[in-house]
N, CA and C atoms as a LAMMPS dump frame, in Angstrom:
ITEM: TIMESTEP
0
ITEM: NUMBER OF ATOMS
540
ITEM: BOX BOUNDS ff ff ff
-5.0000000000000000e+02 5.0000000000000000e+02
-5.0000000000000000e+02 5.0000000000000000e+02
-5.0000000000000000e+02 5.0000000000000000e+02
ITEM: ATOMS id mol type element x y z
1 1 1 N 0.854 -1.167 0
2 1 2 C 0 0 0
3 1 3 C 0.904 1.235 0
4 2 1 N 0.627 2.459 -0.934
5 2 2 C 1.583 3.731 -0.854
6 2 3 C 1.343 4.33 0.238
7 3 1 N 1.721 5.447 0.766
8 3 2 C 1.539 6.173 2.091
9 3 3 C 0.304 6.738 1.954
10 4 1 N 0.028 7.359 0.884
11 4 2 C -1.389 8.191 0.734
12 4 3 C -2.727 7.111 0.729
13 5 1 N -2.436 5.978 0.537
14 5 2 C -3.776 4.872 0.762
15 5 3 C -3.463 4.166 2.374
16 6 1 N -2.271 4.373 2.618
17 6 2 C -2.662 3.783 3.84
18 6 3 C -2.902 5.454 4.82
19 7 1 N -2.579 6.437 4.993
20 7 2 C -2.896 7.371 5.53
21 7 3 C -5.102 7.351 5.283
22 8 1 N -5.098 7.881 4.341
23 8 2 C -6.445 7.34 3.89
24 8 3 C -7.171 6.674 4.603
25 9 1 N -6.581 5.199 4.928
26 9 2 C -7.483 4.162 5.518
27 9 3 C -7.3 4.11 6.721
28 10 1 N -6.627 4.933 7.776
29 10 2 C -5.668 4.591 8.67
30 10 3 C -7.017 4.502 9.836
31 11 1 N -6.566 3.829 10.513
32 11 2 C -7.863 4.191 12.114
33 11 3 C -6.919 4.818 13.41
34 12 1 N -7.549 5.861 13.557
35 12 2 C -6.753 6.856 14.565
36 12 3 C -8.05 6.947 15.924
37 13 1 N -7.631 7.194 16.926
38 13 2 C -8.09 7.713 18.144
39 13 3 C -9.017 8.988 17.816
40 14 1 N -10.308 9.387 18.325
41 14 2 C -10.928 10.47 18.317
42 14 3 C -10.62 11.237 19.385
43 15 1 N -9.368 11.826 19.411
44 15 2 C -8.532 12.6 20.265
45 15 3 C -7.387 14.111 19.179
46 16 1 N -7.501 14.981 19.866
47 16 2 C -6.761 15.874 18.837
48 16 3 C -5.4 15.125 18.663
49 17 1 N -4.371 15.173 17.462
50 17 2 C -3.748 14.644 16.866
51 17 3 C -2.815 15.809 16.721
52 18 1 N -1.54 15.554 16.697
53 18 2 C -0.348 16.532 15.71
54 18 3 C -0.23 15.448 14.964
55 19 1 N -0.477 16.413 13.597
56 19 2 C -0.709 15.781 12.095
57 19 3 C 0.924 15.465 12.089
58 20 1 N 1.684 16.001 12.046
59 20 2 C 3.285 15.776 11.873
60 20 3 C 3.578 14.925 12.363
61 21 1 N 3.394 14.379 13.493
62 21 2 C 3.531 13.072 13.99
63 21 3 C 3.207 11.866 13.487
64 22 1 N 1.607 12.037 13.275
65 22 2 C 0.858 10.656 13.194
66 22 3 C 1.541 10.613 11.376
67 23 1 N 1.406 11.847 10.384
68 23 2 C 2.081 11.169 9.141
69 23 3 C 3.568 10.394 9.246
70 24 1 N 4.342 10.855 10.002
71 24 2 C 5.746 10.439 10.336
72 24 3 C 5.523 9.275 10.619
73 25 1 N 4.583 9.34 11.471
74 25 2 C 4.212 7.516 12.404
75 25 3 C 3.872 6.303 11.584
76 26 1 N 2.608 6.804 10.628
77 26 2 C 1.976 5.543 9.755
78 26 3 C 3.033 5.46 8.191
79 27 1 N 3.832 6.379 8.335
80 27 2 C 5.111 6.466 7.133
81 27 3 C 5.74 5.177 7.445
82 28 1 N 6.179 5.109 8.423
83 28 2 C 6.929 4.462 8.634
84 28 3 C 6.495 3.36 9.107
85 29 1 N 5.202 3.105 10.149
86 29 2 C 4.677 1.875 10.018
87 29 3 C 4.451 0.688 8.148
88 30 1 N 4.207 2.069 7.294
89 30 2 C 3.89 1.575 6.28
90 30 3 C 4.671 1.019 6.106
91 31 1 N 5.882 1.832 5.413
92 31 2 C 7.449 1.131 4.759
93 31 3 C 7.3 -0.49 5.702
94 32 1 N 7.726 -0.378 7.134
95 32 2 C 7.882 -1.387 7.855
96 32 3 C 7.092 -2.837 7.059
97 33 1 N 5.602 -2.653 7.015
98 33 2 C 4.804 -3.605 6.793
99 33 3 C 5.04 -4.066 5.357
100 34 1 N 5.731 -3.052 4.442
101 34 2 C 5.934 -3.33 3.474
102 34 3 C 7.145 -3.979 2.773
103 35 1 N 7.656 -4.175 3.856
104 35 2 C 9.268 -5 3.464
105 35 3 C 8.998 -6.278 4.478
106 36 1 N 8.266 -6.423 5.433
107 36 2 C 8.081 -8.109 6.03
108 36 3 C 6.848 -8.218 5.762
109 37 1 N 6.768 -9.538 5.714
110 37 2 C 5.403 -10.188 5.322
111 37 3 C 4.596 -10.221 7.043
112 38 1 N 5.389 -10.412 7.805
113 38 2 C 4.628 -10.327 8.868
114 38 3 C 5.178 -9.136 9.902
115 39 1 N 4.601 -8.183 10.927
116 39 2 C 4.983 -7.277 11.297
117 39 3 C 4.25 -7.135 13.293
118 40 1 N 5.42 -7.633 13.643
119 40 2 C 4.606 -7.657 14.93
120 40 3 C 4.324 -6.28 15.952
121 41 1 N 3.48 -5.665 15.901
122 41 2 C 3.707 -4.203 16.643
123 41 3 C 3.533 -4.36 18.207
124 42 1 N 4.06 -3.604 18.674
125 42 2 C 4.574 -3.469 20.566
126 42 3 C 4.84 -2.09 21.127
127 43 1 N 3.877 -2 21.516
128 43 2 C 3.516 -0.708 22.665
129 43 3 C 3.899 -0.612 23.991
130 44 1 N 5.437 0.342 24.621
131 44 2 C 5.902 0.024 25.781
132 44 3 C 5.597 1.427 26.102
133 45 1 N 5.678 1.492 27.658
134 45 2 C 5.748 3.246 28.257
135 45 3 C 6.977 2.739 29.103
136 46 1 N 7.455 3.834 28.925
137 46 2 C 8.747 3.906 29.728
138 46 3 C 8.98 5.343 30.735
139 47 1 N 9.457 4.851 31.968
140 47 2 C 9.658 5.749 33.009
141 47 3 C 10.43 5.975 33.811
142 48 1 N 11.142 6.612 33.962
143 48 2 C 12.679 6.754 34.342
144 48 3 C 12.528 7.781 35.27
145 49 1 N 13.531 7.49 36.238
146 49 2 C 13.939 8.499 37.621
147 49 3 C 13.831 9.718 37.117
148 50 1 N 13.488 10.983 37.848
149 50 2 C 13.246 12.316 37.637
150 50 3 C 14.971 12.265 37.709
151 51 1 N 15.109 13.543 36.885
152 51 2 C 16.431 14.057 36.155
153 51 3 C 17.222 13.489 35.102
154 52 1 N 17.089 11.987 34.915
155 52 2 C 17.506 11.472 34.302
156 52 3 C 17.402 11.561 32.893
157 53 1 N 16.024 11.8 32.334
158 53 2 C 14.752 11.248 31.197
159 53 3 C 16.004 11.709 30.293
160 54 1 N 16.427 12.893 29.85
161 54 2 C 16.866 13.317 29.007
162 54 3 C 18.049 12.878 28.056
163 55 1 N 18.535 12.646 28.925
164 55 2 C 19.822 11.907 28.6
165 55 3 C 19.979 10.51 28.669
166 56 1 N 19.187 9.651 29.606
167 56 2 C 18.811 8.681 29.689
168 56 3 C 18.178 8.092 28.711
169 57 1 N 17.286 8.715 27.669
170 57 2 C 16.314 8.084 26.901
171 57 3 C 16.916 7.744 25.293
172 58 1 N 18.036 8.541 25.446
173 58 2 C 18.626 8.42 24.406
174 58 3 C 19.945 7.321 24.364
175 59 1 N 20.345 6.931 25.273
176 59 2 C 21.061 6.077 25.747
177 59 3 C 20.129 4.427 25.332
178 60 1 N 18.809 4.379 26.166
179 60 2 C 18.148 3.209 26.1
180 60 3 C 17.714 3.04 25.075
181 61 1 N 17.679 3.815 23.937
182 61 2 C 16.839 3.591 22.759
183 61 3 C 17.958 3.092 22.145
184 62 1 N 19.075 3.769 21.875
185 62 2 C 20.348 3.064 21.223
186 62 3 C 20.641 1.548 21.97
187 63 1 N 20.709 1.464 22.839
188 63 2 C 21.289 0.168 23.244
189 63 3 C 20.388 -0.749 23.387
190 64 1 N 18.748 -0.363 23.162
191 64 2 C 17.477 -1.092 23.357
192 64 3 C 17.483 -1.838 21.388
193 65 1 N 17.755 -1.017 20.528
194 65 2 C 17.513 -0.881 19.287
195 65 3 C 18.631 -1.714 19.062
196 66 1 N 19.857 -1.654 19.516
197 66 2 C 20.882 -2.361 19.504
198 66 3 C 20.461 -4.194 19.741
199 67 1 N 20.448 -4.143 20.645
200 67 2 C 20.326 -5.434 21.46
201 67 3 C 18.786 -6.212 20.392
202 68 1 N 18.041 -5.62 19.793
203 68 2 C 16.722 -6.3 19.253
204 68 3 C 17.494 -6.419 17.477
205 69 1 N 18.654 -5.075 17.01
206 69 2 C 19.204 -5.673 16.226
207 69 3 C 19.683 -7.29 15.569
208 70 1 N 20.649 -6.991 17.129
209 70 2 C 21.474 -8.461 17.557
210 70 3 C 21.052 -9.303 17.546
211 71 1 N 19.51 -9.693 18.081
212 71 2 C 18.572 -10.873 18.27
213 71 3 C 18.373 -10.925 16.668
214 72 1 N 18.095 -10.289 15.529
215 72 2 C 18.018 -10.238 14.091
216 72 3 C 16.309 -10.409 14.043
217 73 1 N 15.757 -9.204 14.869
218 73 2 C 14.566 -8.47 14.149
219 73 3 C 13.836 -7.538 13.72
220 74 1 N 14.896 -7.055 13.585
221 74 2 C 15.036 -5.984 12.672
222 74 3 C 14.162 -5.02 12.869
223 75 1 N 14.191 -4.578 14.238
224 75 2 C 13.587 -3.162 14.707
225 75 3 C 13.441 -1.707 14.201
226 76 1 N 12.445 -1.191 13.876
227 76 2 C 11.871 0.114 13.946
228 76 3 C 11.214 0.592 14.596
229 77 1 N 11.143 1.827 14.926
230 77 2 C 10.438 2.226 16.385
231 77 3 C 9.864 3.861 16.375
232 78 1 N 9.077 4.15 17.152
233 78 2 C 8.733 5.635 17.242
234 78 3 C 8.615 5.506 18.467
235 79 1 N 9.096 7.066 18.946
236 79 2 C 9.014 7.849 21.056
237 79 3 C 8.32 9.023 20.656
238 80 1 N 7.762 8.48 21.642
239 80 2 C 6.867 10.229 21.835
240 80 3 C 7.045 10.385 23.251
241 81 1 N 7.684 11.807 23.643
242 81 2 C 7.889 12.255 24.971
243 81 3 C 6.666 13.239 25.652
244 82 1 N 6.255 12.57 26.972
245 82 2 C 5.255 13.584 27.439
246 82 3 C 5.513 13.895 28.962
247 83 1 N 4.584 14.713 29.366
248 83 2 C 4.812 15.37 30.672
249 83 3 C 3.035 14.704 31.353
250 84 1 N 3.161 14.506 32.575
251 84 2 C 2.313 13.974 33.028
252 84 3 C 1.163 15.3 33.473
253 85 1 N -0.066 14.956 34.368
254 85 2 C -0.642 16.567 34.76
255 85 3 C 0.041 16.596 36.546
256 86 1 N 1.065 15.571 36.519
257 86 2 C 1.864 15.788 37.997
258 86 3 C 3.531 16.16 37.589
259 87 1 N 3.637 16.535 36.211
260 87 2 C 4.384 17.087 36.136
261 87 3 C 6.121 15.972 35.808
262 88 1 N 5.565 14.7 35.636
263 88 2 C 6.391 13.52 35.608
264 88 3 C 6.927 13.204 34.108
265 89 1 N 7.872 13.319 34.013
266 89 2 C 8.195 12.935 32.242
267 89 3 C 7.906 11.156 31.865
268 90 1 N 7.621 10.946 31.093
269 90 2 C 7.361 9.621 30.376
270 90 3 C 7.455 9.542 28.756
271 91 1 N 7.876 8.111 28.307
272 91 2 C 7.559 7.806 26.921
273 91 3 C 7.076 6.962 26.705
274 92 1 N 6.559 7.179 25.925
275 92 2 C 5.454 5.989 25.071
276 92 3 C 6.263 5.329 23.705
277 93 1 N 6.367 4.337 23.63
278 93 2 C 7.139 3.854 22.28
279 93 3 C 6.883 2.825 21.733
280 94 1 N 6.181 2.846 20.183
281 94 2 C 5.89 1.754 19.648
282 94 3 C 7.419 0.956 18.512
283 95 1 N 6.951 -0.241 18.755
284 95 2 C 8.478 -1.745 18.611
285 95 3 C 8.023 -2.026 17.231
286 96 1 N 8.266 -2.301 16.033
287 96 2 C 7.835 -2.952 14.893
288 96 3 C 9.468 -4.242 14.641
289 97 1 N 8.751 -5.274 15.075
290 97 2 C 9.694 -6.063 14.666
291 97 3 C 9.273 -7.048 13.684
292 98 1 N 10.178 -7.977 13.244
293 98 2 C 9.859 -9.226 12.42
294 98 3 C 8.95 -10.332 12.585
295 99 1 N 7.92 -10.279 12.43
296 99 2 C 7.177 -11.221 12.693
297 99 3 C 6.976 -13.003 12.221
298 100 1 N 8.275 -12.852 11.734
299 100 2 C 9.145 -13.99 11.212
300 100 3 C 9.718 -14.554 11.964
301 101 1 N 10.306 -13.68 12.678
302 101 2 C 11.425 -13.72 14.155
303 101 3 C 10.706 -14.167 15.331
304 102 1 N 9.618 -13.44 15.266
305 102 2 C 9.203 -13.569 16.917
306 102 3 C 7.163 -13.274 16.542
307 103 1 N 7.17 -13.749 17.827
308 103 2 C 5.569 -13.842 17.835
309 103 3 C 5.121 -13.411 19.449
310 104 1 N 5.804 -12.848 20.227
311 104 2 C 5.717 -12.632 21.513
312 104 3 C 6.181 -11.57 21.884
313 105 1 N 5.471 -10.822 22.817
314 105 2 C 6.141 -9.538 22.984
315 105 3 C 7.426 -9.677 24.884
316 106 1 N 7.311 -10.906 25.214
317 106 2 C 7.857 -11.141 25.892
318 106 3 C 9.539 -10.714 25.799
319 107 1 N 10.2 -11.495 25.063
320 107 2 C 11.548 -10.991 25.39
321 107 3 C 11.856 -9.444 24.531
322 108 1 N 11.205 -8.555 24.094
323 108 2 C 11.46 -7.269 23.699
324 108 3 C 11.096 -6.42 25.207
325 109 1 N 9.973 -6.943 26.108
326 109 2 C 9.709 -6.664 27.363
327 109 3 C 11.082 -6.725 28.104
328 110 1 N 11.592 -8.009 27.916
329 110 2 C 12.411 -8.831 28.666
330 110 3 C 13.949 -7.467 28.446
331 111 1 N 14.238 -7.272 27.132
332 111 2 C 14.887 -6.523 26.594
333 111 3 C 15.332 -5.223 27.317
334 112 1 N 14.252 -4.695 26.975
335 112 2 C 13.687 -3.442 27.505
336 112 3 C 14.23 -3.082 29.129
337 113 1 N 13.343 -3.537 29.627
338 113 2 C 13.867 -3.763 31.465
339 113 3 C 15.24 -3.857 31.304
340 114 1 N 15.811 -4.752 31.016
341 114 2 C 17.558 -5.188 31.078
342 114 3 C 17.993 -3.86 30.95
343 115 1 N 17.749 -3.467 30.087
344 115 2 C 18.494 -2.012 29.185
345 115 3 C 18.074 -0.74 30.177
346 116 1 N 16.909 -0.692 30.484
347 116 2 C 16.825 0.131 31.12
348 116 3 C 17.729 0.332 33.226
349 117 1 N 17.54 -0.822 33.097
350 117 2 C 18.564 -1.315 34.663
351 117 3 C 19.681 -1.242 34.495
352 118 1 N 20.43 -1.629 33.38
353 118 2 C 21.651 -1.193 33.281
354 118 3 C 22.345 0.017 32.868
355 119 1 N 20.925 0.791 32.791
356 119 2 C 21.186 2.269 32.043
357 119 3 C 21.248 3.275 33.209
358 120 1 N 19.925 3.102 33.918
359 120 2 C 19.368 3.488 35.235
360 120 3 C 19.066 3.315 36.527
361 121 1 N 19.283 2.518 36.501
362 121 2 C 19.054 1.471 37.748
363 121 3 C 17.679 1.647 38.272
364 122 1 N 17.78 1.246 39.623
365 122 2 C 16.223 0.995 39.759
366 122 3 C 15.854 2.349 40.124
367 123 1 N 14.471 2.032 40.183
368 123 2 C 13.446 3.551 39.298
369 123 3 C 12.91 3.68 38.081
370 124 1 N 13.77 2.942 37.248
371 124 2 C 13.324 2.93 35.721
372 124 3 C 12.03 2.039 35.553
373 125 1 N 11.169 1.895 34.84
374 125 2 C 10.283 0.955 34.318
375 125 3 C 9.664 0.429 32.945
376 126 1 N 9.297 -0.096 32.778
377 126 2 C 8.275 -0.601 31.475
378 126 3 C 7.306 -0.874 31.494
379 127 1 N 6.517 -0.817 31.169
380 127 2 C 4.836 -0.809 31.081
381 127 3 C 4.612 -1.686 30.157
382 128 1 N 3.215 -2.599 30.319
383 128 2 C 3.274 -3.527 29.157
384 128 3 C 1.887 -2.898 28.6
385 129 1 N 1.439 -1.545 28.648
386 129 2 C 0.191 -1.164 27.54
387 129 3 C -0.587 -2.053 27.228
388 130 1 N -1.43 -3.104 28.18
389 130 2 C -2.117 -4.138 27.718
390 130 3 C -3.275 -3.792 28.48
391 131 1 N -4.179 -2.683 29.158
392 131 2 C -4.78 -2.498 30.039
393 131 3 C -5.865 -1.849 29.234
394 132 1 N -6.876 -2.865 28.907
395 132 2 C -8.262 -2.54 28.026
396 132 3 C -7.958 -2.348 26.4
397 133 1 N -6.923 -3.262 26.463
398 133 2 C -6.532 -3.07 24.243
399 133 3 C -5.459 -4.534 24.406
400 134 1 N -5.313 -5.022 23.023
401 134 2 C -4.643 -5.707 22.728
402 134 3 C -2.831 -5.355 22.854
403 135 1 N -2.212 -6.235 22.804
404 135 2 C -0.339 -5.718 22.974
405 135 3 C -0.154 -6.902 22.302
406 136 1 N 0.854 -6.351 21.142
407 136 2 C 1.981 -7.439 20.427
408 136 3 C 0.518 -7.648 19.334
409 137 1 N 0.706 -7.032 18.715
410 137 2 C -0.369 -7.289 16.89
411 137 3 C 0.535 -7.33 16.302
412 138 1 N -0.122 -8.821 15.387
413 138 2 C 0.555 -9.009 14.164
414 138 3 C -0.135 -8.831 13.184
415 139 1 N 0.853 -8.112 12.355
416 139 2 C 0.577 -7.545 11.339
417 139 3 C 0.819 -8.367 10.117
418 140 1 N -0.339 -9.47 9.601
419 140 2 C 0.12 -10.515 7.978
420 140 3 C 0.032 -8.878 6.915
421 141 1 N 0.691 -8.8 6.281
422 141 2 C 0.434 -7.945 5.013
423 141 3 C -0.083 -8.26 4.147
424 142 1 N -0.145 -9.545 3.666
425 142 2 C -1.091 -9.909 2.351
426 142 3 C -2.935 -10.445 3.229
427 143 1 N -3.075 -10.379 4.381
428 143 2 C -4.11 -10.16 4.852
429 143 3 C -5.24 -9.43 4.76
430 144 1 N -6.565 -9.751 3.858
431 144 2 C -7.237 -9.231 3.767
432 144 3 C -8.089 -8.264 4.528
433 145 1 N -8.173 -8.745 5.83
434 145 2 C -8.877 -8.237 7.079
435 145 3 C -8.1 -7.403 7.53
436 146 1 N -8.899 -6.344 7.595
437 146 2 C -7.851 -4.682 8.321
438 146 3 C -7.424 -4.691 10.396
439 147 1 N -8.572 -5.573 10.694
440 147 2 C -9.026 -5.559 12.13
441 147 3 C -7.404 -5.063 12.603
442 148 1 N -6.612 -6.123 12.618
443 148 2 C -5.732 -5.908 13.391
444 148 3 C -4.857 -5.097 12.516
445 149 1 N -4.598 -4.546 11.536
446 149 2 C -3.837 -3.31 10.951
447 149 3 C -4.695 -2.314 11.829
448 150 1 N -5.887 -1.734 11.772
449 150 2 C -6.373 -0.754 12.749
450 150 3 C -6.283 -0.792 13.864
451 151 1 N -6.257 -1.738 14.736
452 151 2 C -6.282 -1.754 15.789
453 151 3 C -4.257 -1.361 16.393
454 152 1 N -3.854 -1.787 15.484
455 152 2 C -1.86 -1.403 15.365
456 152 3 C -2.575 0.068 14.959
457 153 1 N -2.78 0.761 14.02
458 153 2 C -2.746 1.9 13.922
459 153 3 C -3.102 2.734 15.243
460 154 1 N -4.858 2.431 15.466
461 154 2 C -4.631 3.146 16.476
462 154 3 C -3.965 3.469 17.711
463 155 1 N -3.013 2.261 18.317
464 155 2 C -2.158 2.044 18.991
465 155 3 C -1.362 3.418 18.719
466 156 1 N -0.569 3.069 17.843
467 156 2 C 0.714 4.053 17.143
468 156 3 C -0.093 5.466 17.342
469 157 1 N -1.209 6.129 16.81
470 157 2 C -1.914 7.043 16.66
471 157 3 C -1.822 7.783 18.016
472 158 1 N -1.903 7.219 19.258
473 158 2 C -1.995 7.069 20.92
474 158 3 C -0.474 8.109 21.005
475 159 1 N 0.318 8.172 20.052
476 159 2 C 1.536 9.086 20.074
477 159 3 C 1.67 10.229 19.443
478 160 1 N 0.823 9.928 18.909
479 160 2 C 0.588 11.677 17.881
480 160 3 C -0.542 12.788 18.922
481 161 1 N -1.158 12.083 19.937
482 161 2 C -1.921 13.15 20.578
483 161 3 C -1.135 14.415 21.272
484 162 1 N -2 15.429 20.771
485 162 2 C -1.255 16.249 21.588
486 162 3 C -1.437 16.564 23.236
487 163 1 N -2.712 15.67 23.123
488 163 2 C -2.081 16.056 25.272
489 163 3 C -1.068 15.014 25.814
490 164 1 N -0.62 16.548 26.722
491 164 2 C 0.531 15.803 27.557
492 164 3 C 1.742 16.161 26.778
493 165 1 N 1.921 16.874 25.861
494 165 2 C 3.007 17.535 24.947
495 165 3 C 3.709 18.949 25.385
496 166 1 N 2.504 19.369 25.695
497 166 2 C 2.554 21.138 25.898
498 166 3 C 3.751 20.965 27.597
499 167 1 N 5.177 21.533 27.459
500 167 2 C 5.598 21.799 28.884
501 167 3 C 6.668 21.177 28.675
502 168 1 N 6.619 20.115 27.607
503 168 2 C 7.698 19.426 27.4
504 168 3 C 9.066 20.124 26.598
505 169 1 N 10.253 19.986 27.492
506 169 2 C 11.426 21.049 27.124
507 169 3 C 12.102 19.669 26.085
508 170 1 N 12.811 20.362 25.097
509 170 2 C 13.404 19.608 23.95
510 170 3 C 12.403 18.712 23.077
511 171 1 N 12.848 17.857 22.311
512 171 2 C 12.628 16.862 20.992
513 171 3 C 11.706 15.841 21.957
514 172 1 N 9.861 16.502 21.56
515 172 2 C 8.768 15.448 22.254
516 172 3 C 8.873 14.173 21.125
517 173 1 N 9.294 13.864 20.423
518 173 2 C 9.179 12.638 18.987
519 173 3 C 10.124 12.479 18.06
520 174 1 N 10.786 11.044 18.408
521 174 2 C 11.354 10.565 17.211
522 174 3 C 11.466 9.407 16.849
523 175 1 N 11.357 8.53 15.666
524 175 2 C 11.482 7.288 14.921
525 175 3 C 12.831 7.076 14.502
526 176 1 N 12.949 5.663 13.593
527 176 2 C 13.374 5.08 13.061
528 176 3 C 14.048 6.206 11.805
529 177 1 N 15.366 5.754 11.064
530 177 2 C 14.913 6.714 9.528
531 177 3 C 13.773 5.479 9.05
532 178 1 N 12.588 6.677 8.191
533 178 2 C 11.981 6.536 7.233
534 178 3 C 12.507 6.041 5.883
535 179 1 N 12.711 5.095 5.745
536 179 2 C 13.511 4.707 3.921
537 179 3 C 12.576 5.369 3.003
538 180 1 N 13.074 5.946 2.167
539 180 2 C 12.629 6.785 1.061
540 180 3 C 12.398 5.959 -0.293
């Protein structure tokens, strides 16, 4: 599917949206789905000791992205950074891995934590986003049925909102490169 038919079809949250985001987001979900036949998507929140976030988050994403390399599934990813209404920084980050590779969102969980403990020690966390929605959709691409492509979209979509943006100092969002 090109970007403009899957933007088109996309199923998003009835929540205000930054358009810049969510196109960046389903860009790159697209490409993703479009180079594996199967595409497993994974929704983590991540939360790290006050002072840390900043410098910290950029650390765990490299060595998080690293380490899911290594395993050979070929990770892409989007962060969206927010501020809580208590004033707490957090990220939200959706996983697109090989669904060739793996069928479980367990050891990218498993992953995750490691990386973050050895980054931060304790204080840090992971969230497994499974609380009234599905976690770990697979995505068949030659699959006729959209169910679970929408239901991955709106997931991903959950990062383009703009509440919880406003307050946030530096770069609230970034992905994978986009292949052109």
């Amino acid at each position: 599917m090109n970007d403009d038919e899957f933007l088109s079809t996309a199923s998003v949250l009835n929540i205000p949206m930054n358009k810049k985001i969510l196109k960046a987001s389903f860009k790159l979900m697209n490409n993703y789905i479009n180079e594996h036949a199967k595409t497993l998507v994974i929704r983590e929140d991540i939360h790290l000791p006050e002072g840390t976030e900043q410098e910290a988050i950029i650390r765990i994403n490299k060595r998080y992205i690293e380490k899911e390399k290594n395993a050979g599934y070929a990770p892409a990813h989007i962060v969206a950074r927010e501020i809580s209404s208590k004033g707490k920084v957090h990220y939200h980050m959706v996983l697109f891995v090989n669904g060739e590779k793996t069928e479980s969102t367990y050891p990218h969980f498993e992953n995750m934590k490691k990386v973050i403990q050895n980054t931060v020690g304790p204080g840090g966390s992971v969230h497994y986003c499974n609380d009234g929605h599905r976690n770990g959709i697979m995505i068949h691409r030659d699959n006729p049925d959209l169910t679970d492509l929408h239901e991955a979209q709106r997931q991903v979509s959950y990062l383009a909102k703009t509440d919880q943006k406003e307050g946030v100092k530096g770069k609230t969002f970034f992905t994978s490169r986009i292949k052109r």
